[in-house]
Every structure is written in structure tokens, then in C-alpha cells.
N, C-alpha and C positions, 0 to 999 in steps of 0.2 A: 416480648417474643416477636420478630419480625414477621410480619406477615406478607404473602407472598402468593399472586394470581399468577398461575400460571397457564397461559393460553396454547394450546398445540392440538391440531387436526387427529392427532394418532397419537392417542395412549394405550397401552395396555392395562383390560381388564381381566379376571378369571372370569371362568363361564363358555358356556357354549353361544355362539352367536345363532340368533334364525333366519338372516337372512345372508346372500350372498357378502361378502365385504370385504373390500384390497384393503387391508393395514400395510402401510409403507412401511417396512419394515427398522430401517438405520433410526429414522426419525422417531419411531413408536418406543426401541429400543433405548438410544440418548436419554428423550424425556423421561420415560420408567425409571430407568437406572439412577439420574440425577435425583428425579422428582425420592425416590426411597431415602439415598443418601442423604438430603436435605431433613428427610423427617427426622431421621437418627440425628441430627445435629440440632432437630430443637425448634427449628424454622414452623411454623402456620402455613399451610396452603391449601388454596384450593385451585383444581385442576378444572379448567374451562376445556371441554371436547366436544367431538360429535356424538350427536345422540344415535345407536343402530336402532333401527325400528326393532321394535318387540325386547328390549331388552330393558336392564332401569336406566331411570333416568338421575341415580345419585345413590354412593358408593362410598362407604365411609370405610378407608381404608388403615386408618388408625384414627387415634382421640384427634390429631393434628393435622388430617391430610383426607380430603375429600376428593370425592372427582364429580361436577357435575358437568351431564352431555344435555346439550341444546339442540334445537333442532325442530325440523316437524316431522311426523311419519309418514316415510315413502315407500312406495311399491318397490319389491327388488328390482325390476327393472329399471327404474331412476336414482336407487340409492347409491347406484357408483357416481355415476356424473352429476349428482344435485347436494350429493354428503358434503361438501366442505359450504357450499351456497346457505343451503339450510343452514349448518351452524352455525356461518358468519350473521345470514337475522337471526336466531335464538340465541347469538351471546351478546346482541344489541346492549336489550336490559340490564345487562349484566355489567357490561363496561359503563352503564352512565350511574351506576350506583359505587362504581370502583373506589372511588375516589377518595370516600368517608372507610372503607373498607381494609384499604391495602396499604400496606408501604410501597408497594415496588412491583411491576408487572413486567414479567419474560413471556416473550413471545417466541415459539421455533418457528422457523419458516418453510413451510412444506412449496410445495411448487405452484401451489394456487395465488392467484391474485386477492385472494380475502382475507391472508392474513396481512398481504401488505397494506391494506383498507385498516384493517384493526389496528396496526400500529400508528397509523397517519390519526385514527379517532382517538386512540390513548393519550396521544402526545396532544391533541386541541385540547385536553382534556386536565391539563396539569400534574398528569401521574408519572412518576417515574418510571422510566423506561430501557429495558433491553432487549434486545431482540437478536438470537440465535440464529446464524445464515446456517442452517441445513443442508438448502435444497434453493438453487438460482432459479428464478422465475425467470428471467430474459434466454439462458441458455435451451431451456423446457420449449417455451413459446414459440422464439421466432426459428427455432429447428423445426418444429412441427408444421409449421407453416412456411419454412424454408424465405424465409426473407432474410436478406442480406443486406451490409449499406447504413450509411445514419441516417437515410429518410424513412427509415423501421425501428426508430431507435427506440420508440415508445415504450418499451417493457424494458427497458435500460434506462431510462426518464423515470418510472415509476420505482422501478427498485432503488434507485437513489432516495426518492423522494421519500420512503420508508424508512429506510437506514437511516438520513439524517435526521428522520423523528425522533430515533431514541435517543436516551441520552449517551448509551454504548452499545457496540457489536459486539456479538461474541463467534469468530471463526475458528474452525475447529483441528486447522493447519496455520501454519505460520504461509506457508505457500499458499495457501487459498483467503487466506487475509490479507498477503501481500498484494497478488495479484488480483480483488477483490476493488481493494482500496485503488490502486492503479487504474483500473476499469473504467469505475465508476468516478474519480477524483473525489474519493472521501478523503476528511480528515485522517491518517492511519494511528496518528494520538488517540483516536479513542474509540480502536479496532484492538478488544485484548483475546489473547490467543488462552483458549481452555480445550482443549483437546476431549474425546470423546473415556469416557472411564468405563471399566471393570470390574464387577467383585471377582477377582481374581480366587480367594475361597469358595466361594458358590459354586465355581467351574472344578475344583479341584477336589470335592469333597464326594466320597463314593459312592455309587447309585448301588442297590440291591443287583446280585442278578435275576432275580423274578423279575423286575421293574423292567431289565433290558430286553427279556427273552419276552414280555408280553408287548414293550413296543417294536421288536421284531415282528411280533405275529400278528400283530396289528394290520402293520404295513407292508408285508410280504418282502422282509428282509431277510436273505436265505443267510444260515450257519456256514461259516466256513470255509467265507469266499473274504477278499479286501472290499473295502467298504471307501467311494470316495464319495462325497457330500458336498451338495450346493447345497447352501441356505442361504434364502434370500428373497426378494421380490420375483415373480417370470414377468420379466416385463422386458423391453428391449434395450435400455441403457444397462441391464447385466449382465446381458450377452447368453440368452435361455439358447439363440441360434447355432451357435459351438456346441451342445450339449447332446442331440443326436450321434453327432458325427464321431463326439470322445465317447457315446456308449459302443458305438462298433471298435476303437479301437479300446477299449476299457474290455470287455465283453471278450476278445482274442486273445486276453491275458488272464482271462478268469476274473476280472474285478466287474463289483457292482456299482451303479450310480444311484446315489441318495439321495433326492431333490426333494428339500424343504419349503415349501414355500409354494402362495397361491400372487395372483396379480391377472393382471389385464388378459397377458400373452398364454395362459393356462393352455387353455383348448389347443391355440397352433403347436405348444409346445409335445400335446398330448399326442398332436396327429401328427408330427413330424415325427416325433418315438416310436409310433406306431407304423408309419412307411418304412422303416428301416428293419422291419424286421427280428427283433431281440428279445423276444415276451423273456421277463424273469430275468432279465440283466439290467432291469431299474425298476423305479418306485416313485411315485409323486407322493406325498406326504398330504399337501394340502398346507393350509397355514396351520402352525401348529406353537402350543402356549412357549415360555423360558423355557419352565421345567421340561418341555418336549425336546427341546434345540440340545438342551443339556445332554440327554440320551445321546441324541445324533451324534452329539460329538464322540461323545464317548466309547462308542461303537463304528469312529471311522480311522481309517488310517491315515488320508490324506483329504483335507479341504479344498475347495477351489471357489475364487471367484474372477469369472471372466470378464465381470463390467467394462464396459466402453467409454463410462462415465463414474465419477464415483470422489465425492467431497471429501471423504474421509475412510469408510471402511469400517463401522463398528465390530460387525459378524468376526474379521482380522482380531482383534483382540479376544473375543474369545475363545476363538482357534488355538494361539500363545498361551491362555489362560488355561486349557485344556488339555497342554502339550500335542498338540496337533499341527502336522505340518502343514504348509498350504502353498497356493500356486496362484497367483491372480497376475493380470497385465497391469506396468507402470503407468496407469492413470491417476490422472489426479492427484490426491493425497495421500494416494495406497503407498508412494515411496516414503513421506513423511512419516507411513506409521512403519515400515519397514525398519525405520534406522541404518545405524551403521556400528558395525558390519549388518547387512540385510538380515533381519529376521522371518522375511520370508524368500519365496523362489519367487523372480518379480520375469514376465516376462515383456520385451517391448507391442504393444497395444495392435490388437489385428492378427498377430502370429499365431494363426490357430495350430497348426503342425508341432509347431515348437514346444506351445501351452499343452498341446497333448502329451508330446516327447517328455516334459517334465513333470507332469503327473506320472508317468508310468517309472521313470529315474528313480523317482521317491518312494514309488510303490518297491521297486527290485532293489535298491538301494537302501537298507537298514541305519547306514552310516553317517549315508546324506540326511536321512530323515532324523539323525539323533542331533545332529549340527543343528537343523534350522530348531529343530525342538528345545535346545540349550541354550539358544538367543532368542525364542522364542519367550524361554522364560524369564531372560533376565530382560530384554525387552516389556515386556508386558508390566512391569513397575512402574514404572514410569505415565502408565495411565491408572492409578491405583484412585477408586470411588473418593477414600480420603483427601487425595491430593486437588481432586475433583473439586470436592466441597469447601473445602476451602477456598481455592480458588473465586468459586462462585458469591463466599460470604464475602470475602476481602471486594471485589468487584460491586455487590450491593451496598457494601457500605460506604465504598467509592461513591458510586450513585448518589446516595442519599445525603453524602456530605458534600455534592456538588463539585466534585471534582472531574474536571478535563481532563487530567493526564491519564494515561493507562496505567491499567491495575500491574502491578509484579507481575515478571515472565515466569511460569510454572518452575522453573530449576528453582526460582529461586524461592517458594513456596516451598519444594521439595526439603531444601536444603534447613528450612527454619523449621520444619516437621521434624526431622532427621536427630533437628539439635535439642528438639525438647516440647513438641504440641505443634499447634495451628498459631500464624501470626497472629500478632496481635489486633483485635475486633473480628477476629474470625470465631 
């Protein structure tokens, strides 16, 4: 049985949390999803996370699949900006025991500088190594600090110096691998492209209506009006600042805004909604569990994400999974998972007018919405949880057999599924 540490800032647990806590959402979501699929195929693991104050410290989430959270307890006031610190000393112990323990250690890479530390102590350490670019540390940092130039290159220095610890990447675009590898002068031999997956079943299997009409009343979601939904992080690289201005024009045509999701940016977001004037023509949800996202979807008619930044776009897949159309700007990866012909409505980045103008298209428009819903669904294959996992074994086993070259391009993974199971060592 392979065994398998899997380290990531943000996984999701059930439960209610008791203290305040930003879950990064895309990242909390990948690892979850992968980490499941993994169990169903057999793999051992344990899931190294943050520990929330006041909740457990270790979660046996099948006979093969633990999760323990590290950490010390913090006051809510310091468990935002100290959660990833803390973990990184409380998974000390844990990586220098790795060794006799693991076959193979994956790391996702949140935007903090500690899991790049954790990768650099794995790799002194003789253990097998991958590491997941999720989320750029250098793009995060020196925007926030606005430094420009290569005499700031330091968080560009460092993210190199992590990547080349492992023994592969794993990018979650072929464009953001490309230009990843180019950046940074990695080798791009051994940057393999595994795209973000979805149980595409999970999204498509029917909710009770009691279940939707009590999370309507939950959330003071009114009957009878169009439903369009962000879910996601409110933070500023999603673009929470559009979101005011499409409820006035959302709100003119009788549609509702249904913002999922909690982060940094909450409060400005609340009080921007609330300068504006609109009570009862939206809804903050809060951070809320799958099985909540699932409702959402299901009860909207149009998705939107407006990010200004955006690696890949998980929330995108199970929009398509949901048959749900959606609306986001060409950032990033978001065209990559688009495809061709576009599976979603993509608009160029900044066009707030426009991004409105095509939410509302989709809303009056029945036709337009059954189009991107119909490439939506044959799109959304193509990240199938299966394809996923294999993917992933083929690549560990790479690993472990010491090999340099890059694992198989997912088509072609797809293609050997198609003909008859998973390749062979998968």
C-alpha cells in the first residue's frame, strides 16, 4: 500500500469551527477532492494541516486516511495571521519522523512562505518529493509590497529554491507550468501538468427540495427571483470590488446576488453592499461546507467569478459539473479550463461594464445559457476525479522509480482509461 504525507495549509474538515478562519478556498478544495479520490484507490495517507483552536486535533476520515492539525492555540485575533506559522513548528516533529514513515510526500503550496521551508527540510531529508504550485509566493509578496526589479527578486530566489527541492511539480495549467518554468528557469522535464478534478456525480446527483427551501431560509434567499452566485474567497485577487456595483445592476432586473464565501475582505465587502443601498437583493453566506456549495449551485442560474488573479479556477468546474453557466474574466488559467470552443462566457480582465452586461445576457438569454451549459458538460470530462488519480499514481510512481522525465500528458492517461482501466502501475 503506498503510503502518502500529504502536507497543505487548508483542508477541509466537517464541523463547525469556533473560531474566526479564512479557508482558502481553490487550495482547501483540490487537496479535499484529490486527497478522497486517492483513498478510493487504495493509497495510505495522512493529511498534515493547521490546527483551529478549539476544534480536534486528529480526524480519521476512513480506515486509510487521517488528517492531523499541528499547531499551537491562538487567540482569534492572531489565528489569521499566525495559522500557517504555527503549523509550519507543529509539523516540525512530524517531517523528521517522515522518513521511516512515508513513501512519498506532496506538498500544495498556499501563498505562505512555510510551505516553501517545508519543502527545502523534506528534500535535506531524503524523502520523496512533490510539490503542488497552487498559489505563487513571489506574485502575493512583492505586489503587496509593491516592489519591482531584480534587486527584490528574493521571493523569486526562494520559490525556485523550493521547486528545485522536489523531485516534481505539479502545475495545474499547461500555461501556468509553461510560464512557471520560464520565470523561474526550471527544468520543465519535470513540471507534469494534472489539472484540477471533479466528482462530476456529486454535482449532478439531486438535492431534496426541503434541503433547498431550508438553505434558502437560512440565508435569506428569496423565491422567485434569478439567483446569480459568487463562491469563493472575498479577498481582493477575486475581485469582491465588482460585486456592489453588479448588485445595482443585478437588483434593476429583479436578480439576486449569492456570495458564498468569508476571507480577509468580508467587512469592506459588507459595507460597500450596504452603501449602496439594496437590503434583500443579496446575501453573504459566510464560508460554507461542499454539501452547502452544492445547494448554491443548484439553486443558481448564473455563476460568476470576477478574480484578477486566478491559477486555475476549481469553483469553474463545478459550475460545468452542475450545469451552470458562468461569467469570469481571462485571467490566468481561467481560459485553459474554458477550452475550445469556450465553456464558459470569458471576459477580458478589468471590464466591469461588460462582465455585468454578460451576466445579465445569460440571465434574458435561455439559449445563450443552454450553449455554454452543453460545453459546459462535455468540457467538465476532461477533469474527471478518475483521470485525476491516476494521473497522480502514475507520477508517484515516477518518483519512486527515480525517474527525470515527465509523467504522461493527461489526454494521454485519458485515452488508456477509455481503452480499458488505469495505466499500467496506476
Amino acid at each position: 500500500m503506498l503510503r502518502i504525507l500529504r502536507i497543505t495549509p487548508h483542508f477541509y474538515r466537517t464541523g463547525k469551527w469556533p473560531i474566526g478562519f479564512d479557508p482558502v478556498g481553490g487550495l482547501q478544495n483540490q487537496s479535499w477532492t484529490i486527497a478522497q479520490g486517492m483513498d478510493r484507490a487504495g493509497a495510505a495517507q495522512t493529511v498534515l494541516t493547521t490546527y483551529i483552536p478549539g476544534s480536534p486535533r486528529r480526524v480519521q476520515l476512513s480506515a486509510t486516511m487521517r488528517v492531523k492539525c499541528t499547531g499551537f492555540w491562538l487567540p482569534e485575533f492572531l489565528a489569521g495571521p499566525l495559522l500557517c506559522f504555527s503549523w509550519f513548528l507543529g509539523a516540525i516533529p512530524e517531517l523528521l519522523r517522515a522518513r521511516h514513515r512515508y513513501d512519498v510526500v506532496h506538498i500544495h503550496f498556499n501563498h505562505s512562505i512555510w510551505c516553501r521551508i517545508i519543502a527545502v527540510i523534506v528534500s535535506r531529508l531524503k524523502i520523496p518529493l512533490v510539490v503542488s504550485m497552487n498559489t505563487q509566493l513571489w506574485s502575493g509578496l512583492q505586489s503587496a509590497l509593491r516592489l519591482k526589479g531584480k534587486p527584490y527578486d528574493i521571493t523569486r530566489w526562494l520559490e525556485k529554491l523550493a521547486l528545485t527541492s522536489a523531485d516534481r511539480v505539479v502545475a495545474l495549467t499547461e500555461t501556468f507550468g509553461r510560464n512557471t518554468a520560464s520565470e523561474l528557469g526550471l527544468d520543465a522535464s519535470r513540471v507534469d501538468v494534472i489539472p484540477d478534478a471533479v466528482d462530476v456525480d456529486a454535482f449532478r446527483r439531486p438535492i431534496a427540495p426541503s434541503a433547498l427551501r431550508a438553505f434558502r431560509a437560512e440565508h435569506g434567499i428569496p423565491e422567485g427571483r434569478a439567483i446569480v452566485s459568487f463562491i469563493g474567497r472575498v479577498s481582493a485577487e477575486k475581485g469582491w470590488r465588482d460585486l456592489p456595483k453588479l448588485v445595482e445592476r443585478l437588483s434593476e432586473k429583479g436578480a439576486f446576488l449569492l456570495i458564498c464565501g468569508d476571507g480577509p475582505d468580508r467587512r469592506k465587502l459588507e459595507a460597500a453592499l450596504a452603501a449602496i443601498s439594496r437590503p434583500g437583493w443579496w446575501a453573504i453566506t459566510g464560508f460554507v461546507a461542499p454539501s452547502e456549495v452544492k445547494k448554491a449551485l443548484k439553486i443558481s442560474d448564473v455563476m460568476i467569478l470576477p478574480s484578477r488573479r486566478e491559477v486555475f479556477g476549481s469553483v469553474l468546474l463545478e459550475a460545468m459539473a452542475a450545469d451552470v453557466p458562468a461569467v469570469a474574466y481571462a485571467v490566468g488559467g481561467v481560459a485553459d479550463v474554458a477550452g475550445t470552443p469556450e465553456a464558459l462566457a470569458l471576459v477580458p480582465e478589468g471590464r466591469r461594464e461588460e462582465f455585468a452586461d454578460r451576466t445579465l445576457q445569460l440571465l434574458a438569454d435561455g439559449e445563450a445559457r443552454d450553449v455554454l451549459v452543453a460545453r459546459g458538460h462535455r468540457r467538465v470530462r476532461d477533469f474527471s476525479l478518475d483521470s485525476a488519480v491516476a494521473l497522480n499514481l502514475d507520477l508517484y510512481a515516477s518518483v519512486l522509480a527515480g525517474s527525470k522525465n515527465g509523467s504522461r500528458h493527461p489526454i494521454e492517461i485519458l485515452a488508456l482509461q477509455e481503452d480499458g482501466g488505469p495505466p499500467d502501475g496506476a
